[in-house]
MARKERO-234932 format. One record per residue (C-alpha): residue in three letters; x, y, z. Coordinates in steps of 0.02 Angstrom, whole numbers, plus 50000, padded with zeros to 5 digits. Each point is the difference from the previous one (the first is absolute). Layout:
! residues N
ALAXYZ
...
//
This chain:
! residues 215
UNK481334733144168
UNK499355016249937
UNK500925017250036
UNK498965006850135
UNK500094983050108
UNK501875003649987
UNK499795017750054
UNK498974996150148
UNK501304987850051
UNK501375009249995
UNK499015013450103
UNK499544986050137
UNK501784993650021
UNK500985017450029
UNK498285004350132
UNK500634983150098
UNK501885004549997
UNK499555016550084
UNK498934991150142
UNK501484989650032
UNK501085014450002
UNK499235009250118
UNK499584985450113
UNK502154995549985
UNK500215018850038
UNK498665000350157
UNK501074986050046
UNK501515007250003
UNK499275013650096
UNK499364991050134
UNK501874991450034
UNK500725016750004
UNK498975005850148
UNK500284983850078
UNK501875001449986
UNK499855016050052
UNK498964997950136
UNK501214987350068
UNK501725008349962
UNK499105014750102
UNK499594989050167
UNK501734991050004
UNK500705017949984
UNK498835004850141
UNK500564985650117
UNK501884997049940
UNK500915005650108
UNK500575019149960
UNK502044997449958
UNK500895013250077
UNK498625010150074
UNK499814986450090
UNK501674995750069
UNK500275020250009
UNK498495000450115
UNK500624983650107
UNK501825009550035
UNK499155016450049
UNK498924989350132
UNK501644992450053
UNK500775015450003
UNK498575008750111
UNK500174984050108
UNK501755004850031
UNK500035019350033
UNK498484992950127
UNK501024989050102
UNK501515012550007
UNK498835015450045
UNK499334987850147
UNK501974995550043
UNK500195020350011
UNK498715003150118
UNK500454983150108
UNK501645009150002
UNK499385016750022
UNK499014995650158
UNK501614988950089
UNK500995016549968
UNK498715011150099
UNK499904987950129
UNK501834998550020
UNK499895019450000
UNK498705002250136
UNK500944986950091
UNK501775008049992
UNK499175018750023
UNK499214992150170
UNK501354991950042
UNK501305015549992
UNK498705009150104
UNK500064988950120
UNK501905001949985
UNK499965018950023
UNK498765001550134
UNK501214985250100
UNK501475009549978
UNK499215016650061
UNK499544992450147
UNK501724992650024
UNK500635017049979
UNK498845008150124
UNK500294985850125
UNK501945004849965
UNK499705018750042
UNK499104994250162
UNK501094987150047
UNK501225013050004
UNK499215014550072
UNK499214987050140
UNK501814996850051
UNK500735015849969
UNK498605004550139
UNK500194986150122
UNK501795005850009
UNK499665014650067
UNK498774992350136
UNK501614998550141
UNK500105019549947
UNK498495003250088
UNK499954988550136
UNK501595009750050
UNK499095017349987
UNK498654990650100
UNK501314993750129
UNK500675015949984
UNK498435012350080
UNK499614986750099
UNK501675001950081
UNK499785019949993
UNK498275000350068
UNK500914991950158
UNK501265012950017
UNK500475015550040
UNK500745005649829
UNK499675017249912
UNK498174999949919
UNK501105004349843
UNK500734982549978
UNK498234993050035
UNK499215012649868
UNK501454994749874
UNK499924981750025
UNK497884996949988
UNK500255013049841
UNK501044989149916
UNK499044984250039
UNK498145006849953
UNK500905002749823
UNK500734986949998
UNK498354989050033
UNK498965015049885
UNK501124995549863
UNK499644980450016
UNK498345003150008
UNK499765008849847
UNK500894982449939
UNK498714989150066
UNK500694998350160
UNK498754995150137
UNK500194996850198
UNK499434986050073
UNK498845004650144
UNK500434986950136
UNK499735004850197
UNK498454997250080
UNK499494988249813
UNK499524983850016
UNK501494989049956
UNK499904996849809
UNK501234986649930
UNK499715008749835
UNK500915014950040
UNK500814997350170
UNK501334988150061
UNK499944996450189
UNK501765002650087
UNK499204996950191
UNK498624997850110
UNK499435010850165
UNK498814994750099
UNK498655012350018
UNK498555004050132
UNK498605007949877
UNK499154986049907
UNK499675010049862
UNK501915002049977
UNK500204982649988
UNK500494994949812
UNK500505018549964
UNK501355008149980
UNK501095006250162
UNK501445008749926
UNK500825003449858
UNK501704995949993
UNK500415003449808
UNK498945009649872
UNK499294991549855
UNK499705007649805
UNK498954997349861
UNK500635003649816
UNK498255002849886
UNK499044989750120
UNK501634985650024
UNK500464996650127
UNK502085002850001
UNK500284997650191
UNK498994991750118
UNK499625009250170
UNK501024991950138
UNK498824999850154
UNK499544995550165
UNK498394990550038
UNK498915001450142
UNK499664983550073
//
């Protein structure tokens, strides 16, 4: 073999080891991005270590504070209930006892007053009796003075006479002690005669009118 065969051989041979070389290195390449490629997507799906289980507890934890802040208000709501409820309730209490008082006061006053009722059926007895006789216009004077203030001071108490002759007979405010027979029809079912005075105490009635009916 002459020396430039050998020479173009030896240039042939090291232009084939480079076209290997590259086609080994493209090779190469192209794995690399594969592997890449696919370490990259598992990374994207796996699942993210503690991120992720940091991220689970703080839903958890949200979860949690939820439920107690809804526990709170529950609770929050029974206790202003409760509160309305008891606030009514000692109203109710207050206004009750109030009344009890007042119905104290009245009870007392109505029979501090009825005990002074035979006070002035004697003053009435008593110018009755002095109308009749013959005694000193003084003692008649004295007696009807005390008695009108008397009866003016009653009054300004809520004291009240009960009108009775010449009514019709009421059972509401009159109590029937006898019957007289009577010529006038229209006096029939009236009454005659009055034979004890009644009294209201603020529209009460605290002694019926004792009466005689017309029949």
């Amino acid at each position: 073999m002459s020396e430039k065969n050998e020479k173009d051989i030896e240039q042939i041979v090291p232009e084939e080891n480079t076209e290997e070389t590259a086609q080994e290195a493209a090779q190469e390449t192209v794995q690399e991005t594969a592997e890449e490629t696919q370490t990259k997507t598992e990374k994207e799906t796996a699942p993210k270590g503690k991120g992720f289980l940091k991220k689970d507890k703080n839903k958890i934890r949200i979860e949690e504070l939820e439920k107690k802040v809804e526990e709170c208000e529950n609770k929050i709501a029974k206790d202003r209930d409760d509160y309305i409820r008891l606030m009514a309730e000692f109203d109710n209490f207050r206004r009750r006892t109030a009344q009890e008082k007042l119905d104290i006061v009245s009870m007392a006053s109505t029979e501090t007053i009825k005990g002074l009722l035979p006070v002035l059926d004697d003053c009435e007895r008593a110018l009755e009796v002095l109308r009749q006789s013959n005694d000193s216009e003084a003692a008649k004077e004295g007696t009807e003075l005390i008695y009108h203030k008397l009866l003016a001071y009653l009054q300004s108490k809520g004291l009240a006479i009960i009108e009775a002759k010449g009514q019709p007979f009421d059972t509401d405010v009159h109590e029937a002690v006898a019957q007289f027979p009577v010529q006038e029809e229209d006096q029939k079912g009236k009454v005659f005669d009055v034979v004890q005075t009644g009294y209201t105490l603020n529209g009460k009635v605290i002694r019926f009118a004792k009466v005689v009916v017309g029949i």
